[in-house]
N, C-alpha and C positions, 0 to 999 in steps of 0.2 A: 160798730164793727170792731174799733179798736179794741174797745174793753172788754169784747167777747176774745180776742185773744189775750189780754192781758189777763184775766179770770184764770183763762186753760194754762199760762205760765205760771200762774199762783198754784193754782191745783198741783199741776205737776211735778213743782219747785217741793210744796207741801211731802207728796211722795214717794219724790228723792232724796226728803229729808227725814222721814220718818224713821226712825229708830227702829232695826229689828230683832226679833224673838231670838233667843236664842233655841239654839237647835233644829230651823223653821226657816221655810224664806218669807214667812209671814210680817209683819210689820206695824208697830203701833203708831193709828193715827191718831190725829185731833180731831175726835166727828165732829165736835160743833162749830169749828172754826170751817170745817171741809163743806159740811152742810151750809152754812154760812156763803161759802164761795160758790158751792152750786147754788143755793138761791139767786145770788148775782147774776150769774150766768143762765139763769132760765128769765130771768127777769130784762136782760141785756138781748136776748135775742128778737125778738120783734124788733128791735127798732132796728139791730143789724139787717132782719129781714130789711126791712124798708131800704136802709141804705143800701142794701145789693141792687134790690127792685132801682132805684133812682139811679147806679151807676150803669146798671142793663141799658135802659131806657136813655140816660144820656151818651152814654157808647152806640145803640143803634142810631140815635139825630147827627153824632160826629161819622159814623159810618155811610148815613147816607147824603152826609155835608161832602163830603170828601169824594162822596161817590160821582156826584153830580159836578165837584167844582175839576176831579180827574177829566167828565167825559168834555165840559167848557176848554180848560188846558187842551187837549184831544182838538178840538175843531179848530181852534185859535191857529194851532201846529200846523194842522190839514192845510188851513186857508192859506197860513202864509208860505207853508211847504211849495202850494200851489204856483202863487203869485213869485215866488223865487223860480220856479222852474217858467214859466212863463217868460219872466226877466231873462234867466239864463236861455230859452230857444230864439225869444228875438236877438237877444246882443251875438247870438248863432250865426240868426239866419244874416245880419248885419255883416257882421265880422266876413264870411263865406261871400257876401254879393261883393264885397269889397276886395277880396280875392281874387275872385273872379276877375271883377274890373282889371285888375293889376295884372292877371295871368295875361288878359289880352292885350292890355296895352303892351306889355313884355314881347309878347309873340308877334304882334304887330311892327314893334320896332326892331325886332332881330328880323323880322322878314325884309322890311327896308333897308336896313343895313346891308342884309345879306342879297339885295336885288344890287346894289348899289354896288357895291363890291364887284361881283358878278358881271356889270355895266363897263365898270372901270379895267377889270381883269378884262373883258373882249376886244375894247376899244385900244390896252398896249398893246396886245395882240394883233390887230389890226397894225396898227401903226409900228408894229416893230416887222410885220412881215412886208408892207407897203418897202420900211424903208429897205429892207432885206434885199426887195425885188428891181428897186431902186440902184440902191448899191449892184447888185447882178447883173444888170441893163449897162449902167455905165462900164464895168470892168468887161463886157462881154462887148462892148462897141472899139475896145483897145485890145486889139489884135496880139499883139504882143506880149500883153498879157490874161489872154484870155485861159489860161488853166489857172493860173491862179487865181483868176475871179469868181470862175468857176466854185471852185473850193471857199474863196470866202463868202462866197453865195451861201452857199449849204452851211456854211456853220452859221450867218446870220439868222436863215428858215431856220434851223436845227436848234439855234439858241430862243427864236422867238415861240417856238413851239414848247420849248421847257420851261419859258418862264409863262406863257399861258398855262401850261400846267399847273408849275407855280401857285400861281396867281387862285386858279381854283381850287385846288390845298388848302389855302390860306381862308378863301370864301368858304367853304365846308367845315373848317376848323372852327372859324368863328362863329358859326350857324352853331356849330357842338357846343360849344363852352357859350353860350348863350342861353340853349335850352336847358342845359347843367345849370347854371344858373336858376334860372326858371325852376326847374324841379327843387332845388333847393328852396327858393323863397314860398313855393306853394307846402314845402314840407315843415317848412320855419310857421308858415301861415294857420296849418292845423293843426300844428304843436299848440302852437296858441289858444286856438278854440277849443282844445281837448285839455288843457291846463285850466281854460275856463268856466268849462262846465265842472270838471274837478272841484274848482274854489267852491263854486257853487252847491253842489253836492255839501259839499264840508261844511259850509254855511250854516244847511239845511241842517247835517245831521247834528252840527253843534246847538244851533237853535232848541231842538227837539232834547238834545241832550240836557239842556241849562235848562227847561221846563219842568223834565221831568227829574232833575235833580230840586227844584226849588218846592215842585211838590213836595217829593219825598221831605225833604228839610221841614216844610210846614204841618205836614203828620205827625 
């Protein structure tokens, strides 16, 4: 095949080179040299045929090497595409019972806390009206000064009644900024799992990407 192009540069070369007639765009060539070079060139084409024929035929066995070693690449991808998203739904569903877990031991311990609290808010309560009433008893059994026992009666009731208030402010408060809490660590929790099926994803398409770039390379 080479030499049938290098023939047709010779020809042509010939010509380009040929001297022309004056008055004419006609041109004198060298026929026996020219004859000479098409004989070469009739004589070089068979064997060019053949080598087209062997590059055909070797270009189809790489075409369907390539074909077949794309669709291998392709499954290899699939399978482990697969076994990655597998990997990624269990360390999921893992990650999520773990959450779980956490969510409740959280809501479990703010409920005790906040019973406890709760307990301990009734109980001043109690025992700041006990003493209240106490105190009111005795200034009421003193004659003399029973208007003013009176009145420090009532601010003792009147004070134990606003720190039982208080008190349960303070229990409702805590309960709040506990489940705040909570919401926060269950939203901390799924950032997480959604950051990690991300990775995963990325993985995947990086994986897929570096295949089908090392194919392409090896084409």
């Amino acid at each position: 095949m080479k030499r049938v192009f290098e023939i047709l540069d010779e020809i042509i070369g010939s010509v380009e080179s040929a001297k022309g007639v004056p008055m004419s765009s006609s041109a004198l060539l060298n026929r026996p040299a020219l004859l000479d070079l098409l004989d070469d060139l009739r004589d070089s084409f068979p064997g060019a045929v053949d080598d087209a024929r062997e590059i055909l035929q070797q270009r189809d066995e790489i075409v369907q090497s390539a074909r077949a070693e794309a669709e291998r690449v392709q499954q290899v991808s699939t399978d482990e595409a697969q076994a990655l998203v597998a990997d990624a739904r269990k360390h999921a569903d893992s990650t999520l019972s773990a959450a779980s877990a956490e969510a409740d031991r959280i809501v479990a311990g703010a409920h005790a806390e906040a019973s406890a609290l709760r307990e301990r808010a009734h109980a001043d309560a109690d025992r700041l009206v006990a003493e209240g009433k106490q105190e009111q008893a005795r200034l009421v059994a003193e004659h003399e000064v029973h208007r003013a026992a009176a009145a420090s009666a009532d601010r003792i009731v009147a004070a134990a009644d606003s720190e039982a208030r208080r008190l349960q402010l303070e229990a409702d408060d805590y309960i709040d900024k506990r489940l705040l809490t909570l919401g926060d660590t269950l939203h901390k929790l799924l950032s997480t799992v959604e950051r990690g099926r991300e990775s995963v994803r990325s993985r995947a398409d990086s994986h897929a990407g570096e295949r089908a770039s090392a194919f392409g390379q090896g084409g």
